[in-house]
C-alpha positions as CSV (number, residue, x, y, z in Angstrom):
1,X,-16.1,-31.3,40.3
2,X,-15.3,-31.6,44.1
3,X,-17.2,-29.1,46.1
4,X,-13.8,-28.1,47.7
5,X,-12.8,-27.1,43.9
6,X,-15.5,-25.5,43.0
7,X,-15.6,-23.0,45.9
8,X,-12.0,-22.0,45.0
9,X,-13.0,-21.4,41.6
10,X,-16.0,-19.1,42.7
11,X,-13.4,-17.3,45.4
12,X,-11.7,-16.7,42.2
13,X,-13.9,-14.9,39.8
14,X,-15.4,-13.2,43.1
15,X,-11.9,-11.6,43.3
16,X,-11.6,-11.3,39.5
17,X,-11.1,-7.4,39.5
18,X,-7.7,-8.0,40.2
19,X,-6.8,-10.3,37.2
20,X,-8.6,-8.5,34.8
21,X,-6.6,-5.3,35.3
22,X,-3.1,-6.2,34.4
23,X,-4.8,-8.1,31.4
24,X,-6.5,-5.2,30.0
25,X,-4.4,-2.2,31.8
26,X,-2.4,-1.4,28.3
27,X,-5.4,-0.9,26.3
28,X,-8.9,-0.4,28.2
29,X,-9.5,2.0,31.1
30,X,-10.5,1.2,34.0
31,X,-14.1,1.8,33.5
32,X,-14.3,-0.4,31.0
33,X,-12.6,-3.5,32.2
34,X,-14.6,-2.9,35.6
35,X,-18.2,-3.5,33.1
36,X,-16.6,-6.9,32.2
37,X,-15.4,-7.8,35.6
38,X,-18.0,-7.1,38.2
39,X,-20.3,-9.5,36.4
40,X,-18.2,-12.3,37.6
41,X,-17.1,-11.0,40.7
42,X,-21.1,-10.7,41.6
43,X,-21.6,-14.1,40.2
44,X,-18.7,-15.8,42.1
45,X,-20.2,-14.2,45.3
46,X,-23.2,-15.9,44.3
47,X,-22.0,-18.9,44.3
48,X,-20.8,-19.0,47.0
49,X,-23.8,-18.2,48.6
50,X,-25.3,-20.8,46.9
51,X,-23.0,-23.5,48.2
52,X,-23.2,-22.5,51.6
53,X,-26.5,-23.3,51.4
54,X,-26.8,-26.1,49.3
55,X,-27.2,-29.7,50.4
56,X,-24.8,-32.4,49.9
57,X,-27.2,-34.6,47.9
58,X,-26.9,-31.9,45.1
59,X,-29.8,-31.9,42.3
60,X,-27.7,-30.1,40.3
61,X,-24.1,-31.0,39.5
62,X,-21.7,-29.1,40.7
63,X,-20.0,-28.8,37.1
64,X,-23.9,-27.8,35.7
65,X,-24.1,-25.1,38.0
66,X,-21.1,-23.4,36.9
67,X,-21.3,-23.8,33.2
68,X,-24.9,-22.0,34.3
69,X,-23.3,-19.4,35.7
70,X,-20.4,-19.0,32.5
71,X,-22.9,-18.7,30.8
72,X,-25.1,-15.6,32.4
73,X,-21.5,-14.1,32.6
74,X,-21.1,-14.1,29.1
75,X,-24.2,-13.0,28.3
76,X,-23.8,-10.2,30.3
77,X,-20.3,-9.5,28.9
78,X,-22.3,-9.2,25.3
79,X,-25.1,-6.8,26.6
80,X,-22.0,-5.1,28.8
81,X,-19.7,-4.6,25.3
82,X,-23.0,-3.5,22.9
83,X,-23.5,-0.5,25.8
84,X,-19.8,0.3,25.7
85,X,-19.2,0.5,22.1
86,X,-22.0,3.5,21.7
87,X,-19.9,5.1,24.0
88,X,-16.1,4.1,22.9
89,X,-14.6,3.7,19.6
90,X,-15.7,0.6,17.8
91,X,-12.1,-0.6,17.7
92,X,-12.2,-1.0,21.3
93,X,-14.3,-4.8,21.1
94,X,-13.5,-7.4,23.7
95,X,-11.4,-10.1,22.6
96,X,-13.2,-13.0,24.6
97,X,-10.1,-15.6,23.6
98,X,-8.1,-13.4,26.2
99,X,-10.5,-14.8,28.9
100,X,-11.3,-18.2,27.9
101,X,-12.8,-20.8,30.4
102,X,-9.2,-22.0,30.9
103,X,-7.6,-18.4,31.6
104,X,-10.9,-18.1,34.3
105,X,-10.1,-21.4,36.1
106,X,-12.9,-23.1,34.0
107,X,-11.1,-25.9,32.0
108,X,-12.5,-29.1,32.1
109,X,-16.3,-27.6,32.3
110,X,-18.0,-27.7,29.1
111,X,-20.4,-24.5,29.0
112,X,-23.9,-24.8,27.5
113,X,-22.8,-22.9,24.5
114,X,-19.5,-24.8,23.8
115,X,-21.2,-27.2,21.8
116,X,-22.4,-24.2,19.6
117,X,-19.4,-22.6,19.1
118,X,-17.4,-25.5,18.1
119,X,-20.1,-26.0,15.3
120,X,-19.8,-22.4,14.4
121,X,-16.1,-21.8,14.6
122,X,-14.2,-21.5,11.4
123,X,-12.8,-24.6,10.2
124,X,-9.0,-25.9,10.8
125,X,-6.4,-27.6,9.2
126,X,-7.1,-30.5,11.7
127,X,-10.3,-30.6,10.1
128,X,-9.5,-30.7,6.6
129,X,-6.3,-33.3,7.8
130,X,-8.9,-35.4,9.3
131,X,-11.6,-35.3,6.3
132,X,-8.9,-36.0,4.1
133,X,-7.5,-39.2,5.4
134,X,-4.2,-37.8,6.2
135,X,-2.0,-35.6,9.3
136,X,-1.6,-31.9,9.5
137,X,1.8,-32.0,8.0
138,X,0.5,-33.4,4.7
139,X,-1.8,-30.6,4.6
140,X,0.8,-27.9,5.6
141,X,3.0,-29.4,3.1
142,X,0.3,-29.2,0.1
143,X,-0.5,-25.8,0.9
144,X,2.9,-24.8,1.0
145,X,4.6,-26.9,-1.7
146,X,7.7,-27.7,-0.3
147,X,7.7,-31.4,0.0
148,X,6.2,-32.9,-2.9
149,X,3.5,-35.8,-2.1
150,X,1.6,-38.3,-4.5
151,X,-1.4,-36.6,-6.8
152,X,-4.2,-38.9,-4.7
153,X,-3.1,-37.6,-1.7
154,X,-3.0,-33.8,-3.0
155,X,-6.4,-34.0,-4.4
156,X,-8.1,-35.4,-1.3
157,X,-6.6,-33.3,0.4
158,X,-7.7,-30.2,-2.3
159,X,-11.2,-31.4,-1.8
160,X,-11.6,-32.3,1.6
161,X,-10.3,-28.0,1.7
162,X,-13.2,-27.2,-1.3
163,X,-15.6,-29.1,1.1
164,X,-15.1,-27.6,4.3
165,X,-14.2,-23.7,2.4
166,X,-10.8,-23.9,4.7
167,X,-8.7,-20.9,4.7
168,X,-5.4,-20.8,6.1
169,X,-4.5,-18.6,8.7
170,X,-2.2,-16.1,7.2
171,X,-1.5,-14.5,10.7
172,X,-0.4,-18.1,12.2
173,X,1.8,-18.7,8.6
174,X,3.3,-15.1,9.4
175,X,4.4,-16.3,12.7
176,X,5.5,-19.5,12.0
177,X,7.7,-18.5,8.9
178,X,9.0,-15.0,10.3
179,X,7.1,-13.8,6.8
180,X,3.9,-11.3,6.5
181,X,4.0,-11.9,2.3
182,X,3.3,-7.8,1.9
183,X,5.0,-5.2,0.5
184,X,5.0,-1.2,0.8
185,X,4.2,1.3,-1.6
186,X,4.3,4.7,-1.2
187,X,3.7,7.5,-3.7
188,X,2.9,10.7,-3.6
189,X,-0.6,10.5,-4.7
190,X,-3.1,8.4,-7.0
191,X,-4.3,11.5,-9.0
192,X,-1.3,11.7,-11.3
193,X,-1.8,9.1,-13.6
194,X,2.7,8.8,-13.6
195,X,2.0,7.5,-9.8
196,X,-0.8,5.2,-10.2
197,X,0.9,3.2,-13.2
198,X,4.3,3.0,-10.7
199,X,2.0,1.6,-8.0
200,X,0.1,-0.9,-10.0
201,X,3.1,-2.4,-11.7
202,X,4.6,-3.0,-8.9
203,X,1.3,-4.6,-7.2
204,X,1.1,-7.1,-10.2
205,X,4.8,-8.0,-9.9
206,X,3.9,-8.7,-6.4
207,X,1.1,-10.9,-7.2
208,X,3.5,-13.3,-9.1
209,X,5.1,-13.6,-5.8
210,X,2.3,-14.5,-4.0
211,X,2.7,-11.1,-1.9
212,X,0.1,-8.7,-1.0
213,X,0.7,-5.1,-1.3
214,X,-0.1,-1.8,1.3
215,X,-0.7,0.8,-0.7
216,X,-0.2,4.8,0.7
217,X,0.0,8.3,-0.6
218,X,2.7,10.6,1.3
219,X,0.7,13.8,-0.5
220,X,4.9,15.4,-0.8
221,X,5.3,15.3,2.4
222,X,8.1,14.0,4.3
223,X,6.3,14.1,7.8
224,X,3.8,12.1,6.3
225,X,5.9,9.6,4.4
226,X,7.8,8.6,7.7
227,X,4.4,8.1,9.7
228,X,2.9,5.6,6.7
229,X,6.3,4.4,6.6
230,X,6.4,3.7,10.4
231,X,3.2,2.4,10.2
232,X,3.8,-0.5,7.6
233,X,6.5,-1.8,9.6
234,X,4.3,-2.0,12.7
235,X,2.3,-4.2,10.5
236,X,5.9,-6.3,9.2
237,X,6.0,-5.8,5.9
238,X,9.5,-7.2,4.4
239,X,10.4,-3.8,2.1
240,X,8.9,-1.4,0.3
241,X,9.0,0.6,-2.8
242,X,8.6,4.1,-2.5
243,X,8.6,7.3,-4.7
244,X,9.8,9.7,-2.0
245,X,8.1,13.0,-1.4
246,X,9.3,15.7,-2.5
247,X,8.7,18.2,0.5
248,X,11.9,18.1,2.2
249,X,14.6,15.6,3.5
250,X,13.1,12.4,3.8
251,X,13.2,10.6,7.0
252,X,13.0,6.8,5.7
253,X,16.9,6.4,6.1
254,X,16.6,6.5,10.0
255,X,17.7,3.2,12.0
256,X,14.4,2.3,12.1
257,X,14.9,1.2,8.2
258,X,18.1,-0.2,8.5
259,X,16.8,-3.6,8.2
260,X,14.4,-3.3,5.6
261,X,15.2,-3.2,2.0
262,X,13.7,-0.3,0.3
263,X,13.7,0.9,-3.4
264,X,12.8,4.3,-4.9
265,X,11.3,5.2,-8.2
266,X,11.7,8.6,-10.2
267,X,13.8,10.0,-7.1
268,X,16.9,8.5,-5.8
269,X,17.8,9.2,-2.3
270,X,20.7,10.5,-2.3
271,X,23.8,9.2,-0.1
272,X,21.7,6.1,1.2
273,X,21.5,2.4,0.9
274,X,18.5,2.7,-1.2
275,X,18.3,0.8,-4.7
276,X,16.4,3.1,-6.8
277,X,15.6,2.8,-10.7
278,X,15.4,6.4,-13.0
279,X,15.2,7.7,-16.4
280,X,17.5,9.7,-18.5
281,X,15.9,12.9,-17.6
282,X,18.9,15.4,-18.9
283,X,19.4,13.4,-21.5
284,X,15.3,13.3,-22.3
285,X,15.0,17.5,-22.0
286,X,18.0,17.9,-24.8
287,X,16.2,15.6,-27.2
288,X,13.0,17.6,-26.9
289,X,14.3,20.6,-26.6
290,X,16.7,20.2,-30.0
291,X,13.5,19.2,-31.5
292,X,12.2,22.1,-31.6
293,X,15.6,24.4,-32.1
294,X,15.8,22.3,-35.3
295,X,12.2,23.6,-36.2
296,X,13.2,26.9,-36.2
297,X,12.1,28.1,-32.6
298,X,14.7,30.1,-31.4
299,X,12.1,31.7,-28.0
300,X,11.5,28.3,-26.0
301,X,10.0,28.5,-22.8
302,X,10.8,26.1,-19.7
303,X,7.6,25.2,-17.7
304,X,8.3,23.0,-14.9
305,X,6.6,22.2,-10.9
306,X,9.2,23.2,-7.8
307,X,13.0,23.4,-9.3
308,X,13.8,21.5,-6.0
309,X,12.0,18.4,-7.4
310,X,15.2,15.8,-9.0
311,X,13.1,14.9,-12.1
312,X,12.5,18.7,-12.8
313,X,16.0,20.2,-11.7
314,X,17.5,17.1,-14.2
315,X,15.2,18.3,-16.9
316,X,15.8,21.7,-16.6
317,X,19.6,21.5,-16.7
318,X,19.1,19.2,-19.9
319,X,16.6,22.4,-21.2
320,X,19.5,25.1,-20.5
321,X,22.1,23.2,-21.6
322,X,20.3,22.3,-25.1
323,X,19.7,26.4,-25.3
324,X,23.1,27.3,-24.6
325,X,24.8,25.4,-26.7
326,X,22.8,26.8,-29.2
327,X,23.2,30.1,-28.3
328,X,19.7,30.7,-26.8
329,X,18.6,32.4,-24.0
330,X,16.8,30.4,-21.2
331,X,13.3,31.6,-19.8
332,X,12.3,29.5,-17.5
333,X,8.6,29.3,-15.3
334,X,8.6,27.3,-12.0
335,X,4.9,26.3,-10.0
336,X,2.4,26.4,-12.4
337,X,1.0,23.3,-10.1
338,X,-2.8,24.1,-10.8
339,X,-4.9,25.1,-14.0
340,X,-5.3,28.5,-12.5
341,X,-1.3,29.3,-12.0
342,X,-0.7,28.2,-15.1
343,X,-3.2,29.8,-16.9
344,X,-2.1,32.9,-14.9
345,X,1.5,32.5,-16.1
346,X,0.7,31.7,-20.0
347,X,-1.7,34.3,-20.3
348,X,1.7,36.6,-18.7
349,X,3.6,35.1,-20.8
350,X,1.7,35.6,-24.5
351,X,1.2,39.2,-23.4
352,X,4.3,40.1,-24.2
353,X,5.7,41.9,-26.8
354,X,7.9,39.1,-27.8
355,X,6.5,36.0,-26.9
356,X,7.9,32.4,-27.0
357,X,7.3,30.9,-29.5
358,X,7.4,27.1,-28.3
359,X,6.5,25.4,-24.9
360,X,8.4,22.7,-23.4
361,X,6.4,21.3,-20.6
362,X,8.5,19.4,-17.7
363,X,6.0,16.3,-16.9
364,X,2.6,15.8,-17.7
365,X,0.8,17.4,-15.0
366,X,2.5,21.0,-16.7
367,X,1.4,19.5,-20.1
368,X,-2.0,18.6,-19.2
369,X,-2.0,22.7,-17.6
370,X,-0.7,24.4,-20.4
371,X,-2.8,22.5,-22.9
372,X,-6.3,23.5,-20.7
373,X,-4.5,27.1,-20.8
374,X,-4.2,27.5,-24.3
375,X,-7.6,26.1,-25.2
376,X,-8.9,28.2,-23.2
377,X,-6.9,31.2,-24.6
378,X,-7.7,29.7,-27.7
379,X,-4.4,29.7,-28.6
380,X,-3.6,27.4,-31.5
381,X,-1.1,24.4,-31.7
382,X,1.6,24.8,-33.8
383,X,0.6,27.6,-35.8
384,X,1.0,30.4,-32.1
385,X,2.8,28.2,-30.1
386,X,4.7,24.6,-30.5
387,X,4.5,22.7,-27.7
388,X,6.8,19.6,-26.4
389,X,6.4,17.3,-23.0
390,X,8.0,15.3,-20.9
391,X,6.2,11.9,-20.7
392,X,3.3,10.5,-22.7
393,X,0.1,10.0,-21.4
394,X,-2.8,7.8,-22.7
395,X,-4.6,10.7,-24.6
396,X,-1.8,12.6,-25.9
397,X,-1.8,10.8,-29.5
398,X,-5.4,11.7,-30.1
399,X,-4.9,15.1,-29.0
400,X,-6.2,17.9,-32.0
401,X,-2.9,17.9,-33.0
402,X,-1.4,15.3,-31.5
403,X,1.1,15.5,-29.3
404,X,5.3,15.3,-29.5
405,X,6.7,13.7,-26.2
406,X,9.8,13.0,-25.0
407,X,8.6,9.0,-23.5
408,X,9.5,7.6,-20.4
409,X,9.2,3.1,-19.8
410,X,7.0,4.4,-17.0
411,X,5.8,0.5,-16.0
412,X,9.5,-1.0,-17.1
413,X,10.6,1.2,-14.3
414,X,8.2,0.3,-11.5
415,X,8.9,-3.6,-12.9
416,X,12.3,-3.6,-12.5
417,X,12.0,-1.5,-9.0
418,X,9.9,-4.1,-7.8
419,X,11.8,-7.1,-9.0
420,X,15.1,-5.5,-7.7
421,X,12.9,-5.3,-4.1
422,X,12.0,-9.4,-4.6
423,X,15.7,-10.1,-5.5
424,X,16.5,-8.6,-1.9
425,X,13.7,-10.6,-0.3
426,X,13.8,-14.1,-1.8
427,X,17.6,-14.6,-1.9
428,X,18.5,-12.2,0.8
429,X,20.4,-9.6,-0.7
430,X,21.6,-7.1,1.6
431,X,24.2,-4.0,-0.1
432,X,25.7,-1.1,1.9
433,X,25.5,0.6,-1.2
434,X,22.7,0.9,-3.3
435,X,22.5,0.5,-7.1
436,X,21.0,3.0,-9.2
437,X,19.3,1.6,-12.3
438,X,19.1,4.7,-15.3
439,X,16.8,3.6,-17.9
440,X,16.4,4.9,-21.9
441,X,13.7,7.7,-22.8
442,X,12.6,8.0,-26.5
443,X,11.4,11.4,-28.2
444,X,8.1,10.2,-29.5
445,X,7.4,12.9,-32.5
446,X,3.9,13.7,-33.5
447,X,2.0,16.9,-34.8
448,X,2.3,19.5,-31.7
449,X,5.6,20.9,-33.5
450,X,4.5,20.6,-37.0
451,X,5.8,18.3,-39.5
452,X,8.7,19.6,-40.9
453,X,10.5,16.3,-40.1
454,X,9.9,12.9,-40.3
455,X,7.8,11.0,-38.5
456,X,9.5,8.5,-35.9
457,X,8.4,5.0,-36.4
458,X,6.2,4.6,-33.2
459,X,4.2,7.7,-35.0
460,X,4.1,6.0,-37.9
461,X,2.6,3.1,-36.6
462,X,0.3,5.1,-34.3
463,X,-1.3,6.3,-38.0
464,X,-1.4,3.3,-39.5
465,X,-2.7,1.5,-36.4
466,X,-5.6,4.5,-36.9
467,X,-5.9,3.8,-40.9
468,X,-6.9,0.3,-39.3
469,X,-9.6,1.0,-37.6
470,X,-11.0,3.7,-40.0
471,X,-11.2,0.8,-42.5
């Protein structure tokens, strides 16, 4: 390197402060890009200190010297982040590749730890393209497979990636294809056991499509289910499938959305574009509730979360309708969202001078409640009170008695909400109206009424399967 070259390289990092600003000026403060530049400012006045008073029979080359000095800079910028980070949040680390020896006027001058970091640094698919006997489209295309190539050259290619542990860059593949590979998912919460089935169905149906899922709980609120919303497509995911809170109006039908394909479990969204997949809830409530008219309960009490909810207000209608058409009176109990309400309300409820005489229970949360309640109580089931839910859960058949449900295809619903989502993707579906999937229930009778009737023939299987195992 020329000496006339290098002093315009030293006048350059001396004035550095004004480069690094509009580099950093969206995202660090002031403060903080000045501990990264001054460094190099002092250095490049340094150096040119130095040449002014160096010889022109230089022991040093002038290339050495300022590798030298790269590399006290750098050092410094290490020391300088470490300080910073106690101070700032951790996020807040210096991305050095945004002021590479190239961006500072230093290509061409191979620092003393160059040769380090090129041993260190992660390997490419140059690498495994050159190990491998072959050019970076071969790999690219074995990775990918969509050009098909012999089997010799796959596998040296497959080893020469085993030997060097070569992992594509998924953010570079994201770019290059327009494609992130992930989903959304969006439910309520994890607790319920209803949610967590929907959200690992779909993350297994995503898996068979090579697609990663981000998973987020919206905790029935719609404030909340925009922001995680918002948030996943700052990070480009293609679509989501979402169980929408049930807090208010939702907010995921904005413009913002328009291009994204979204489907919704459990609870359609009503008037939108949105695919969504249900159940016959109406139709699920009249079977259960006839069940027990047909036993001889004419006092059936309705106990259901907010009446505002689709999945309850569906039920409920397909409650009262059941008891009107039988000439019964309604009595319905809404809340009832914690073991505490609900014992509250039971314990209201058998203190009557009539009491009900059956429960039917609008989801399993309000089963799972009303069962604690009347254990607690120690209320027995059938003999005081019969008791009916909406939804089966895992423990429900071993249950002292056992207990009748009206079944929902819980994971054939989040399946075919997530395969509906794929369709969209992968052959680029796009609908100004959205289809709106209703699938079967089943009343799954067990002991919790009595057994005045017989059994259906999952129960029957259910004791047989348990006459198995006994044996």
């Amino acid at each position: 390197m020329a000496r006339r070259e290098l002093r315009r390289l030293f006048e350059s990092w001396r004035e550095i402060d004004s480069r690094f600003q509009p580099c950093l000026a969206d995202s660090w403060p002031l403060q903080s890009i000045a501990a990264f530049s001054q460094p190099l400012s002092q250095l490049g006045a340094a150096g040119l200190q130095a040449l002014d008073t160096m010889e022109n029979s230089l022991t040093v080359s002038a290339s050495e010297h300022a590798a030298h000095l790269w590399e006290r800079y750098h050092n410094q910028c290490v020391a300088g982040e470490d300080q910073l980070l106690l101070q700032q949040s951790p996020s807040m680390r210096l991305d050095h590749s945004r002021f590479s020896m190239k961006r500072l006027g230093l290509h061409g001058i191979a620092g003393p730890e160059s040769e380090s970091r090129a041993v260190n640094r992660p390997p490419r698919m140059s690498d495994v393209a050159k190990l491998a006997g072959v050019g970076t489209m071969t790999v690219s295309r074995v990775l990918s497979g969509s050009v098909r190539v012999s089997d010799d050259t796959a596998k040296r290619v497959f080893d020469a990636i085993t030997a060097l542990n070569y992992r594509p860059n998924e953010v570079a593949r994201a770019l290059r294809d327009q494609r992130t590979h992930q989903i959304g998912v969006i439910v309520p919460n994890l607790l319920d056991p209803f949610f967590a089935i929907c959200a690992q169905t779909v993350s297994l149906v995503a898996k068979e499509h090579a697609y990663s899922v981000v998973i987020a709980t919206a905790e029935e609120d719609v404030d909340m289910e925009y922001s995680e919303a918002s948030r996943m497509l700052r990070r480009q995911v293609e679509g989501f499938v979402i169980i929408p809170a049930a807090g208010g109006v939702t907010r995921i039908t904005g413009p913002e959305f328009n291009r994204t394909p979204i489907v919704t479990l459990d609870r359609p969204i009503e008037n939108s574009s949105c695919d969504s997949v249900v159940v016959e809830n109406k139709y699920g409530s009249q079977l259960g509730v006839n069940h027990l008219i047909q036993h001889g309960h004419n006092r059936i009490a309705f106990f259901g979360l907010s009446r505002n909810l689709y999945t309850i207000k569906a039920r409920y209608d397909g409650y009262r309708e059941a008891m009107k058409k039988a000439n019964l009176k309604p009595e319905a109990y809404f809340g009832n969202s914690t073991q505490t309400e609900m014992l509250a309300t039971i314990r209201g409820v058998l203190d009557r001078k009539v009491p009900p005489t059956a429960f039917y229970c609008s989801n399993n949360l309000i089963t799972r409640n009303a069962i604690h309640s009347l254990s607690y109580l120690k209320v027995r089931i059938p003999e005081t009170v019969a008791l009916v839910g909406f939804d089966d859960f895992e423990t429900a058949n071993i249950l002292n008695p056992p207990l009748t449900v009206v079944r929902q295809p819980i994971t054939d619903m989040a399946r075919m909400g997530a395969n509906i989502l794929f369709s969209k993707l992968l052959n680029g579906e796009v609908s100004e109206r959205g289809k709106h999937i209703v699938l079967p229930v089943e009343l799954i009778v067990r002991e919790s009424c009595g057994l005045r009737h017989k059994l259906s023939l999952p129960r029957k299987q259910e004791l047989l399967d348990a006459q198995l195992v006994q044996s």
